[in-house]
TORPAKOL-32981 format. One record per residue (C-alpha): residue number from 1; residue in one letter; x, y, z. Coordinates in pm, whole numbers. Example, Ala and Ser with C-alpha at 12.3 -4.5 7.8 and 13.67 -1.06 7.14 Angstrom:
<pts>
 resi resn      x      y      z
    1    A   1230   -450    780
    2    S   1367   -106    714
</pts>
This chain:
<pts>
 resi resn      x      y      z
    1    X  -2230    462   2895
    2    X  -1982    159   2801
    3    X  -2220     -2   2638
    4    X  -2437    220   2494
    5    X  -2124    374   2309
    6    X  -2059      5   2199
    7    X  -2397    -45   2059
    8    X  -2406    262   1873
    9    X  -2070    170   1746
   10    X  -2135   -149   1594
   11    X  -2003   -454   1866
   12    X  -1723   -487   2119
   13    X  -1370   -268   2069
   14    X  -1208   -598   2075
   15    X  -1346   -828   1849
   16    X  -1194  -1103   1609
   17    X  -1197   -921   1313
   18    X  -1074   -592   1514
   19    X   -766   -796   1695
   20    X   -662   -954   1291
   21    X   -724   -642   1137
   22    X   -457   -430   1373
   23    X   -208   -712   1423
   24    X   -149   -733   1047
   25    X   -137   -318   1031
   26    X    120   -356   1311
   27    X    369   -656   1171
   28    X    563   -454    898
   29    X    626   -181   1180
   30    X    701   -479   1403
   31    X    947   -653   1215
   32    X    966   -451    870
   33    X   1250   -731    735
   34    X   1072  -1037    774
   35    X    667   -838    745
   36    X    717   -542    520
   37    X    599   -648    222
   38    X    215   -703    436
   39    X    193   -375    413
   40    X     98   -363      9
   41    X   -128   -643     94
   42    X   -328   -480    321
   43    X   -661   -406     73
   44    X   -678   -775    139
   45    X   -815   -848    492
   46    X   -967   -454    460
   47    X  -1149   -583    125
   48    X  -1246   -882    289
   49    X  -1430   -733    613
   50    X  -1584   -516    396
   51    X  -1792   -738    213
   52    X  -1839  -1021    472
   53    X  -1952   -801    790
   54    X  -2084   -467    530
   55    X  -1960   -177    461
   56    X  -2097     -4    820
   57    X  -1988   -295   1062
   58    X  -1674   -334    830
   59    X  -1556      4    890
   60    X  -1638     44   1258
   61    X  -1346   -260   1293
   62    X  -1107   -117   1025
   63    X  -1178    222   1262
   64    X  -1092      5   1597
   65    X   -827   -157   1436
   66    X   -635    140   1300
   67    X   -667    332   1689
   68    X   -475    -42   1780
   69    X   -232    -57   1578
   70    X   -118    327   1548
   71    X    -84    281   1963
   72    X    137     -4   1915
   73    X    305    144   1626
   74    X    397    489   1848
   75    X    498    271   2109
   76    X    751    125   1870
   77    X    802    423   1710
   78    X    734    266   1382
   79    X    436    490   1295
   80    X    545    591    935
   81    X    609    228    865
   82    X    212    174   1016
   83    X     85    471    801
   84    X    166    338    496
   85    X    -22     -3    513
   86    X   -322    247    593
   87    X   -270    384    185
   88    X   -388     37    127
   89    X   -717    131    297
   90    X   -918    356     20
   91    X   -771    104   -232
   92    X   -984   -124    -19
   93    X  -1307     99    -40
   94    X  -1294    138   -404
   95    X  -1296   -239   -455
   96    X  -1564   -318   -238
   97    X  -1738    -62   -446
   98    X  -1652   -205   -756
   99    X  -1771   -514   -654
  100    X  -2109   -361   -534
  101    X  -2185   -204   -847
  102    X  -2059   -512  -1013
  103    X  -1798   -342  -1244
  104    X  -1544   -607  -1453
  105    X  -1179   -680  -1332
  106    X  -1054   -452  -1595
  107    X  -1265   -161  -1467
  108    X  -1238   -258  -1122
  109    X   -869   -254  -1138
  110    X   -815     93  -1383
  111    X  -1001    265  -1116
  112    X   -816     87   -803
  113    X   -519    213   -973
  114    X   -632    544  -1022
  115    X   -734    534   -645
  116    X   -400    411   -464
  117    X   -205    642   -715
  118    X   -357    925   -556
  119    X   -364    788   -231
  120    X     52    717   -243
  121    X     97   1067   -399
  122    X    -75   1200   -113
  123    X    114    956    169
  124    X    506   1099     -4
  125    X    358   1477    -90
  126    X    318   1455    280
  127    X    616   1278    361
  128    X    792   1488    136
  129    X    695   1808    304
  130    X    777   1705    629
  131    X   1098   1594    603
  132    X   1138   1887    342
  133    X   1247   1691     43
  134    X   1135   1530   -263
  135    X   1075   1204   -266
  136    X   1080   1139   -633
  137    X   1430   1357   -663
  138    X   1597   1155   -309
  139    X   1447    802   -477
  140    X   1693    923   -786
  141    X   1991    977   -607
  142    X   1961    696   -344
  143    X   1980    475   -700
  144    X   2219    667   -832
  145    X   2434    656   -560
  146    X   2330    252   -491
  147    X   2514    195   -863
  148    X   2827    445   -798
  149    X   2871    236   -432
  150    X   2908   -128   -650
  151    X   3132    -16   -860
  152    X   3322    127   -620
  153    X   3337   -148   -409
  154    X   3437   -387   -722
  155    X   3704    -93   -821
  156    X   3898   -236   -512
  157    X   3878   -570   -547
  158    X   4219   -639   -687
  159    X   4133   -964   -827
  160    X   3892   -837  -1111
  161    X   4040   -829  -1498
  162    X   4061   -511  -1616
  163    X   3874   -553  -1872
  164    X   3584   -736  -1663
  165    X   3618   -417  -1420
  166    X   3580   -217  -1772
  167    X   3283   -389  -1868
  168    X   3111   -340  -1542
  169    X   3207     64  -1581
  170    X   2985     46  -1846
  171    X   2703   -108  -1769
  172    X   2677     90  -1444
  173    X   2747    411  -1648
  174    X   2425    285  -1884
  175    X   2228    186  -1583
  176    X   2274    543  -1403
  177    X   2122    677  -1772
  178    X   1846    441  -1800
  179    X   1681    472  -1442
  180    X   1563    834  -1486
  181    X   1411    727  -1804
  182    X   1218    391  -1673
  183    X   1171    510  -1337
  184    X    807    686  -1433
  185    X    703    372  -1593
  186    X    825    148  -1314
  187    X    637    352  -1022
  188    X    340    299  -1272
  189    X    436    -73  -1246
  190    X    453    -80   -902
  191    X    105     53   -885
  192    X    -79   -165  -1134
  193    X     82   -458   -948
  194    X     38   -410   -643
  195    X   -351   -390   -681
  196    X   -304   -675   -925
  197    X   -195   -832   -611
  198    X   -457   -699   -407
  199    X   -771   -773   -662
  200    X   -632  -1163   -700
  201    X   -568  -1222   -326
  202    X   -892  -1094   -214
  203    X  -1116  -1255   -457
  204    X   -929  -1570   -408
  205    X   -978  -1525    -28
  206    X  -1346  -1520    -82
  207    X  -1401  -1754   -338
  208    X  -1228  -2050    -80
  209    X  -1420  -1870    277
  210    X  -1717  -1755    125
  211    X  -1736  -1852   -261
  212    X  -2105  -1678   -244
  213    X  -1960  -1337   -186
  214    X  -1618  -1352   -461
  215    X  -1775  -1046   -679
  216    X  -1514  -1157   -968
  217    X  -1479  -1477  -1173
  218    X  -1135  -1716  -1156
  219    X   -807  -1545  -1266
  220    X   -782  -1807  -1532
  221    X  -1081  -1609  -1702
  222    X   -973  -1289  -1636
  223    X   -903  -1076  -1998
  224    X   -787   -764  -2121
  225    X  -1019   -587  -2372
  226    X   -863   -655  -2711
  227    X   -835   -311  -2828
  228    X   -555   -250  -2531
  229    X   -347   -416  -2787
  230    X   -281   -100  -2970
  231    X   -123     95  -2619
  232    X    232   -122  -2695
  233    X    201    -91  -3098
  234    X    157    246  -3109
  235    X    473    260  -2813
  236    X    711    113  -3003
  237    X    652    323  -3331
  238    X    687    624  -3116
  239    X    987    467  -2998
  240    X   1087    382  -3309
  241    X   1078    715  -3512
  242    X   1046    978  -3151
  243    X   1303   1128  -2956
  244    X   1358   1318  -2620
  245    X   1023   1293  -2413
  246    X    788   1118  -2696
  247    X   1076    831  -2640
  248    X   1075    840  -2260
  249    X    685    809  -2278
  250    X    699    566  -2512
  251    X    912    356  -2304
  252    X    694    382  -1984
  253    X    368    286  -2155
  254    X    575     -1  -2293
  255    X    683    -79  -1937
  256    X    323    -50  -1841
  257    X    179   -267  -2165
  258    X    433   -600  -2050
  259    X    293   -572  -1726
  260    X    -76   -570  -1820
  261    X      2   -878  -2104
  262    X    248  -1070  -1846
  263    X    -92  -1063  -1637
  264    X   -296  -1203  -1911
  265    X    -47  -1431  -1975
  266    X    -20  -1575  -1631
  267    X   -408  -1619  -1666
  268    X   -358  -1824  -1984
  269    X    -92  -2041  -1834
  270    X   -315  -2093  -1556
  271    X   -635  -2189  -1769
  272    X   -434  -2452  -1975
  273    X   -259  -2576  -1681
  274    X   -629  -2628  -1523
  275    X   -715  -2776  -1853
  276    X   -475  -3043  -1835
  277    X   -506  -3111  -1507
  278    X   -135  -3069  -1432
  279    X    -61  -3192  -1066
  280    X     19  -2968   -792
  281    X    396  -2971   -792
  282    X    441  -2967  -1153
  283    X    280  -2657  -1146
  284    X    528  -2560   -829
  285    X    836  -2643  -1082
  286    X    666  -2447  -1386
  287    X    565  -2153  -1176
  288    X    953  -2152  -1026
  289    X   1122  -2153  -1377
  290    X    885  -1893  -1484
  291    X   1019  -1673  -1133
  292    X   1399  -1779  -1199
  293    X   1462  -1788  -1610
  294    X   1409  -1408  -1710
  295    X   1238  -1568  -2086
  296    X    985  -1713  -1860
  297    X    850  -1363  -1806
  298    X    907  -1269  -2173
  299    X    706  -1592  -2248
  300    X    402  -1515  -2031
  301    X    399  -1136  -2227
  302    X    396  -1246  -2563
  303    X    118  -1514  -2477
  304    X   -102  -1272  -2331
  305    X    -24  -1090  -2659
  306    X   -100  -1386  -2872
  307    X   -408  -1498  -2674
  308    X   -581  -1159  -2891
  309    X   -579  -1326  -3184
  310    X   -523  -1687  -3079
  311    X   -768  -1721  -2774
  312    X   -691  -1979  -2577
  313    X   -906  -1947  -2358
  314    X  -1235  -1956  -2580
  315    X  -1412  -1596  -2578
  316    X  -1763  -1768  -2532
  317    X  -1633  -1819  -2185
  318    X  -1548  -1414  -2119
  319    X  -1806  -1255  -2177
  320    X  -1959  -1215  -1843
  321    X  -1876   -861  -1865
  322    X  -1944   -621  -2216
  323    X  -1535   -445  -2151
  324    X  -1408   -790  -2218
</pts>
């Protein structure tokens, strides 16, 4: 009976793909300070055993592995840490789809976005109703309480200025403003990036394992379709001349615009630096400046801006795909 039901269900329980699969599910619940941020990377090995083993053997160990880890995870009691990596999971599905049909990176990742929106809404709805809160409302006032806390605890340091103490009144008092504002747009952020994150780490899994399967072409060629260009134009003239909500929109699809153009950016950087053969750890120390010195950032956006008209990158080169 044994092995009949393992037949049927695709190979062994405990398998080498099975094992990887649940021990990375289970390390953010093991040791969420050191391992929680695996569990936004998780589309990564999911996406990965999807397309090497196929989407039927693929699943049967993303099945085994998920009974594995959610037994650790209750033995730790962890299992709403363990849950969460599984959101990662459809974001997974709709990747390897992507890839089968053999959509671009920009259509591959509007729709993974779409996809792990939902799926997160779902995971807090859920969350939410359990715990009988909301989870955007609590996120608020955890902030919101996080800035009141530092000033307080700056309030009694006797050896502050007063005017310095003053100062940092008032930028608290503008942050506790601001965050209900950006706070749509930043979620939105978190989203886009984290299967930003996802897309680039799988492909560049496969394209150094098994360079025959990678279903998308180097980052460095990655590009946004040029008419994108008008979502932050027409943002900042509504920002410009709008008020109330048309300004709070305006601001999150700004918010939303850097992101996509500090992507494209990054991909130009990356393209010139492979251009110019730059050695390893000059890259290391351009790459850390970028991380550390906020203009870095504000550098990579307006190149990805600029590489619209400029193209740096040669469009002979991009168009693999007709949405670039």
């Amino acid at each position: 009976m044994t092995a009949q039901w393992s037949a049927q269900s695709g190979g062994r329980f405990f398998n080498g793909p099975t094992i990887l699969l649940a021990v990375a599910f289970l390390l953010p619940a093991l040791i969420p300070g050191l391992f929680g941020w695996i569990s936004g990377m998780m589309a990564i090995p999911v996406f990965y055993f999807l397309k090497v083993d196929g989407e039927r053997q693929g699943g049967i160990e993303i099945r085994n592995s998920i009974l594995l880890a959610g037994a650790g995870a209750l033995v730790l009691q962890q299992l709403p840490v363990m849950l969460f990596s599984l959101t990662l999971i459809p974001l997974a599905y709709s990747l390897n789809r992507s890839a089968a049909a053999g959509d671009s990176e920009v259509r591959t990742g509007a729709r993974g976005v779409i996809v792990l929106g939902v799926s997160w809404f779902v995971f807090w709805a859920v969350y939410g109703t359990i715990l009988s809160i909301n989870p955007y409302t609590h996120l608020l006032k955890t902030l919101d309480s996080g800035f009141a806390q530092v000033y307080e605890i700056y309030s009694k340091n006797g050896n502050l200025p007063a005017d310095t103490l003053l100062n940092l009144e008032q930028v608290i008092h503008e942050l506790r403003q601001l965050i209900p504002i950006i706070l749509p747009g930043m979620l939105a952020c978190s989203v886009m990036m984290t299967v930003w994150m996802n897309m680039v780490g799988a492909n560049s899994l496969l394209q150094r394992l098994r360079p025959e399967l990678a279903p998308w072409r180097k980052y460095s060629h990655w590009r946004l379709p040029d008419r994108i260009v008008w979502l932050p134009i027409v943002a900042g003239v509504a920002l410009t001349v709008g008020s109330g909500i048309v300004k709070n929109v305006a601001i999150g699809i700004l918010l939303v615009s850097a992101l996509l153009y500090f992507f494209q950016g990054l991909a130009v950087l990356i393209h010139l630096l492979d251009k110019w053969k730059v050695p390893l750890y000059i890259r290391i120390l351009i790459y850390g400046i970028i991380v550390l010195q906020g203009y870095g950032l504000f550098v990579l956006v307006i190149t990805g801006v600029a590489d619209v008209w400029i193209d740096f990158r040669h469009r002979h080169d991009n168009k693999q795909h007709p949405d670039n």
